[in-house]
One Martini backbone bead per residue (centre of mass of N, CA, C, O) as a GRO file, in nm:
protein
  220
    1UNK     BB    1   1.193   0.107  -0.303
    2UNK     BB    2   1.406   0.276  -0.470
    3UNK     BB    3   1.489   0.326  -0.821
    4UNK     BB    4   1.653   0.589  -0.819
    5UNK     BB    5   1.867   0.524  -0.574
    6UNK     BB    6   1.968   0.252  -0.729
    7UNK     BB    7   2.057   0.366  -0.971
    8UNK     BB    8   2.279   0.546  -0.802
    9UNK     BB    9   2.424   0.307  -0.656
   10UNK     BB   10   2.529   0.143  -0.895
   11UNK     BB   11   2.716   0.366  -1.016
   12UNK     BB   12   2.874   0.379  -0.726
   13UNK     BB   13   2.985   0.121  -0.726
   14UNK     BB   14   3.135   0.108  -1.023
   15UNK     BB   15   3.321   0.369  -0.936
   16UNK     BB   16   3.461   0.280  -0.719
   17UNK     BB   17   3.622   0.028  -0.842
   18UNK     BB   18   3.759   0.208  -1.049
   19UNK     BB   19   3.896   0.384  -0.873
   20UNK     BB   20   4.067   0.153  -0.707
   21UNK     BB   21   4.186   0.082  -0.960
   22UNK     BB   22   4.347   0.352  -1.032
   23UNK     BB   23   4.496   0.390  -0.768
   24UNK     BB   24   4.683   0.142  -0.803
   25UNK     BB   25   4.803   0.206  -1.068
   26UNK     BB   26   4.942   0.491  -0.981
   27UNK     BB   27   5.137   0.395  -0.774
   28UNK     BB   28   5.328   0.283  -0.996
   29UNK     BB   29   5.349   0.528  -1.118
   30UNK     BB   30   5.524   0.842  -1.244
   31UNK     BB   31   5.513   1.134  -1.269
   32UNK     BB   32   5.308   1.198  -1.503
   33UNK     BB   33   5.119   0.967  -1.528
   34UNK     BB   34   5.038   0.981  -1.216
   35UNK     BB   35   4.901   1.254  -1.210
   36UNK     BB   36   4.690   1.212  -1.472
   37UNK     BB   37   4.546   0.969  -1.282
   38UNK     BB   38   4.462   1.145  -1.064
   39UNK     BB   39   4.313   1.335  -1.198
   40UNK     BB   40   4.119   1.166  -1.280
   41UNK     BB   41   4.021   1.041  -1.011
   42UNK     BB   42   3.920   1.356  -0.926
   43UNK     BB   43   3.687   1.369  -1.102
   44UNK     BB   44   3.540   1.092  -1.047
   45UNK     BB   45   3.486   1.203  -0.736
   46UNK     BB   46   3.274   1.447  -0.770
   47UNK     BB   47   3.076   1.189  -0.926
   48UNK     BB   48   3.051   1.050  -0.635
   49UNK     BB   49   2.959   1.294  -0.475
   50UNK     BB   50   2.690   1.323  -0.660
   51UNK     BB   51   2.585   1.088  -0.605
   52UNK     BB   52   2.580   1.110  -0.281
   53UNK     BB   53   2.361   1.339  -0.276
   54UNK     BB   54   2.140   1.207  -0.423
   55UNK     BB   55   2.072   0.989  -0.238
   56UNK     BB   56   2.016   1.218   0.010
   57UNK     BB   57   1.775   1.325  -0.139
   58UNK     BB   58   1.603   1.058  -0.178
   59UNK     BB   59   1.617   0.931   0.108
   60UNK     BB   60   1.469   1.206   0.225
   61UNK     BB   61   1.169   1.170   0.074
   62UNK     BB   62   1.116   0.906   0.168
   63UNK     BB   63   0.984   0.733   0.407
   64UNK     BB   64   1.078   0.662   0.732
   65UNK     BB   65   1.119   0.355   0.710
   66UNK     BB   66   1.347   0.397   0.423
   67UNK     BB   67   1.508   0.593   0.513
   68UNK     BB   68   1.670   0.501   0.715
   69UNK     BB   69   1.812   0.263   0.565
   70UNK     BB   70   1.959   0.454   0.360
   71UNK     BB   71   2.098   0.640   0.550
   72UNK     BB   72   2.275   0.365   0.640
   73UNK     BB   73   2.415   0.338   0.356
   74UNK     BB   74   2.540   0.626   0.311
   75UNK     BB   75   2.733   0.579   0.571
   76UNK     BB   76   2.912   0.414   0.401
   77UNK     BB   77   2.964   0.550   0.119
   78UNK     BB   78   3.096   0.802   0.301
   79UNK     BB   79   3.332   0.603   0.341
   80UNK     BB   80   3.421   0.508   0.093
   81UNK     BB   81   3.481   0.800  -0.018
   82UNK     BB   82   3.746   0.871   0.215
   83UNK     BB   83   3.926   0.653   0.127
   84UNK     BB   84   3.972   0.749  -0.166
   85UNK     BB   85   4.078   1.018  -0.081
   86UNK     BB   86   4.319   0.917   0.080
   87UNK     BB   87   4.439   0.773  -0.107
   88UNK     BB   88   4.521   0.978  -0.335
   89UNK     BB   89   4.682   1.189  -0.121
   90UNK     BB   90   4.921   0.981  -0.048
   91UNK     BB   91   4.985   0.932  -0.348
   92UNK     BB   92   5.026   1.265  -0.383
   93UNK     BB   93   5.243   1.329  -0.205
   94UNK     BB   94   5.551   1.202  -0.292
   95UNK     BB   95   5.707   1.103   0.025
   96UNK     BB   96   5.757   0.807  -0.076
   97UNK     BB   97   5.919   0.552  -0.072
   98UNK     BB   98   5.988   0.277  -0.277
   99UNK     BB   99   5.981   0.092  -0.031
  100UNK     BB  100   5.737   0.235   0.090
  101UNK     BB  101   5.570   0.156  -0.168
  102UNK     BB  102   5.564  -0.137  -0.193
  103UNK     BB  103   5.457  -0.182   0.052
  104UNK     BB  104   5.216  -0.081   0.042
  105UNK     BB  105   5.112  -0.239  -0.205
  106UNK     BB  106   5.135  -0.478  -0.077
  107UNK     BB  107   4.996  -0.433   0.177
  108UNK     BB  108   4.799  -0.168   0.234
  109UNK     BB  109   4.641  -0.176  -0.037
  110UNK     BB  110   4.569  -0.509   0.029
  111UNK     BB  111   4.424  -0.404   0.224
  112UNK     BB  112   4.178  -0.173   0.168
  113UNK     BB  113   4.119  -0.379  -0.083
  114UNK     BB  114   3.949  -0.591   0.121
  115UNK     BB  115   3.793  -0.338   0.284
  116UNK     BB  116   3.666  -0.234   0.055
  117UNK     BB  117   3.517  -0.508  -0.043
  118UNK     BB  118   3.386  -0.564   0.235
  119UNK     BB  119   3.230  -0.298   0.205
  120UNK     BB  120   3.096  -0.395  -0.053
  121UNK     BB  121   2.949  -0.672   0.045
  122UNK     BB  122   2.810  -0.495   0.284
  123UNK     BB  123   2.635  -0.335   0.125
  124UNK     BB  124   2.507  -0.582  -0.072
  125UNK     BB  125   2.366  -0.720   0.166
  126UNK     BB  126   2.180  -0.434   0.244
  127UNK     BB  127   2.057  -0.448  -0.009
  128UNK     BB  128   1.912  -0.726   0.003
  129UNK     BB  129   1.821  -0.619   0.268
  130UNK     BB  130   1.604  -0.460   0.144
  131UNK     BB  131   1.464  -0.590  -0.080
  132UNK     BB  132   1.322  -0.790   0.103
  133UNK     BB  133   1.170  -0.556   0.244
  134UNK     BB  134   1.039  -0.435  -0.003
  135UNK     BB  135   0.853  -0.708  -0.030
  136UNK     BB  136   0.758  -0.682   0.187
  137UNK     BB  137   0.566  -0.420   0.215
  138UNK     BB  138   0.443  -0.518  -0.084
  139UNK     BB  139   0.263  -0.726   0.014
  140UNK     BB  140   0.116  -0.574   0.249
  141UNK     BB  141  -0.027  -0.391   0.102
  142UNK     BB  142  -0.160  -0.581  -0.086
  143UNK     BB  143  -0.324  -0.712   0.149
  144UNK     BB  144  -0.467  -0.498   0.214
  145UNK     BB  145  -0.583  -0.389  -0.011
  146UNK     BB  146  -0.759  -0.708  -0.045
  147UNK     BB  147  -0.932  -0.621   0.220
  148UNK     BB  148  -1.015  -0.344   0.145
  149UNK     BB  149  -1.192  -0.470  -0.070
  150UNK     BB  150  -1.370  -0.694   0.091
  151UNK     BB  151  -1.477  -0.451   0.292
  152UNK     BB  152  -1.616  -0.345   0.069
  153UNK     BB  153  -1.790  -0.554  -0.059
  154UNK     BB  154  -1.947  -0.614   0.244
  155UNK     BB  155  -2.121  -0.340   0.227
  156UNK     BB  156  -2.238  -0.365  -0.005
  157UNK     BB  157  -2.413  -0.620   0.076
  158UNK     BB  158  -2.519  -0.502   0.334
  159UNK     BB  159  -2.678  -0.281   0.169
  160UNK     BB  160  -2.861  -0.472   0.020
  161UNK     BB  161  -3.008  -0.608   0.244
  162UNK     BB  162  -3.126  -0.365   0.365
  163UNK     BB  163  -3.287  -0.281   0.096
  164UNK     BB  164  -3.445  -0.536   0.100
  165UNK     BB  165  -3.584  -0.527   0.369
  166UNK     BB  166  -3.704  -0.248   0.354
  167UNK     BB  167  -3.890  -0.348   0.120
  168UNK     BB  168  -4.018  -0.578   0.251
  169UNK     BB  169  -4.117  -0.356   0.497
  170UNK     BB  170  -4.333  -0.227   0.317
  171UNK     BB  171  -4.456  -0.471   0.210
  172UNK     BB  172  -4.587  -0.568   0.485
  173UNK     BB  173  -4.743  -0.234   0.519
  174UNK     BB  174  -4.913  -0.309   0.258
  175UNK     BB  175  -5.062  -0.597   0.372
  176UNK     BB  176  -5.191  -0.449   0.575
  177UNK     BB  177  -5.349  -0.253   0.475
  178UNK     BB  178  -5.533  -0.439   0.330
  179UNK     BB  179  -5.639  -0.615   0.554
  180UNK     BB  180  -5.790  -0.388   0.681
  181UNK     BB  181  -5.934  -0.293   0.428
  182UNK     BB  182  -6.094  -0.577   0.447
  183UNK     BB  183  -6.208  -0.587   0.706
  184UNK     BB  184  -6.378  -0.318   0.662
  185UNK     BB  185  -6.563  -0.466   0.448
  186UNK     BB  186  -6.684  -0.677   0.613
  187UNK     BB  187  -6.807  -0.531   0.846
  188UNK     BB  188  -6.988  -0.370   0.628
  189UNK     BB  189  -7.124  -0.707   0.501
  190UNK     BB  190  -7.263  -0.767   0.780
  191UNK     BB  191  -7.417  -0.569   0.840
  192UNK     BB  192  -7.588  -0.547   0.625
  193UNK     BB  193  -7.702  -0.831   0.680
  194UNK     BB  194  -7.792  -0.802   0.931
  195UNK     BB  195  -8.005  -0.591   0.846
  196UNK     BB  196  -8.149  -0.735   0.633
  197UNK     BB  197  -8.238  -0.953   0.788
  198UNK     BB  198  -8.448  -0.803   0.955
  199UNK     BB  199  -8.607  -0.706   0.739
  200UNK     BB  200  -8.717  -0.962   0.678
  201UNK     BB  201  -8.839  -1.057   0.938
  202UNK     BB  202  -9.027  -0.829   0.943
  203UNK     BB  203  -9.163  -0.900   0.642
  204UNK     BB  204  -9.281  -1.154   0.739
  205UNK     BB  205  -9.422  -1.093   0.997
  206UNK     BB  206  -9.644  -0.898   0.869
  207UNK     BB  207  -9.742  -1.095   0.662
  208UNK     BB  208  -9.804  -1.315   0.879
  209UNK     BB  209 -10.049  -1.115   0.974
  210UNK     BB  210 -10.202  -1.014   0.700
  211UNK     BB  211 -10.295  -1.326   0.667
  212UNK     BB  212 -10.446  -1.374   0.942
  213UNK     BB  213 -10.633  -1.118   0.887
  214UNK     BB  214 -10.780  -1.256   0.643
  215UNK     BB  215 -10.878  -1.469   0.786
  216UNK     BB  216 -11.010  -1.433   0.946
  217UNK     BB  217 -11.217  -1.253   0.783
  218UNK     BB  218 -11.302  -1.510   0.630
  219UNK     BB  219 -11.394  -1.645   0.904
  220UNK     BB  220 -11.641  -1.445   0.965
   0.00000   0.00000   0.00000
């Protein structure tokens, strides 16, 4: 719901209500005094179209699902200053004789005033539902607005994951590696003693030999 909207509604709520007590004060008085009231009245006529054009571009300029709402309000309220418009030419016409000026006021001003009424609380009605859709809409936003900080929180979150995950298989084929090149030492620390083995015995075996070779020689 635009603030600006409500600013300009609230105005023109008061100005109507303002006119129609105008109105009915004029049927009854003659002469200038007559004329002054319903001058100031078409004067303040002015100041409530200037209003509803007002509501009209700023309703125009609102999201389309707000915007239908203010322009079915404000098709209400071009009607409520329609019926004000008649009311003072009928005023102003000066056609109407005492009689039917008498009748007018207790009967007819009586039902405007009444159907003027039940259209201003019917309008009433379509604020405070105006309202309450503007609270579910902003309710509405904040919980998205709360699901995609979660939905950015859980991403965050998971990419946290993937650079451990990432980091551990890195640690794990540094430890591969570390793994291959110690078996490539033992397998070389292996051969070596192997080597080393036959050379023991090849020289225990020679020395056996040149021992024997010795004895042989000294028992002949």
């Amino acid at each position: 719901m635009s603030e600006v909207f409500e600013g300009y509604e609230r105005q023109y709520c008061e100005l109507s209500a303002n006119l129609s007590r105008k109105c009915t004060a004029a049927g009854a008085l003659d002469g200038e005094q007559k004329k002054q009231r319903l001058s100031e009245v078409k004067a303040r006529l002015e100041d409530a179209e200037s209003l509803i054009r007002k509501m009209d571009l700023e309703a125009r300029s609102l999201q389309p699902n707000v915007k239908a709402v203010l322009l079915a309000k404000l098709r209400e309220y071009k009607s409520d200053l329609n019926n004000l418009k008649s009311e003072v030419k009928r005023i102003a016409s000066g056609n109407l004789n005492l009689a039917a000026r008498d009748e007018l006021l207790e009967s007819g001003m009586a039902g405007t005033m009444t159907a003027s009424a039940d259209q201003r609380s019917r309008l009433m009605m379509s604020t405070e539902r105006l309202h309450h859709s503007s609270d579910r809409i902003k309710e509405s936003r904040r919980t998205m607005l709360e699901t995609e900080d979660l939905g950015v929180s859980i991403l965050q979150d998971l990419h946290q994951q993937r650079q451990s995950l990432l980091n551990a298989n890195n640690t794990l084929h540094g430890v591969d590696d570390n793994i291959g090149k110690s078996k490539k030492v033992l397998s070389n620390m292996t051969r070596r003693m192997n080597k080393n083995k036959w050379i023991i015995i090849a020289v225990i075996a020679v020395l056996v030999v040149a021992i024997g070779l010795i004895l042989y020689i000294k028992l002949k």
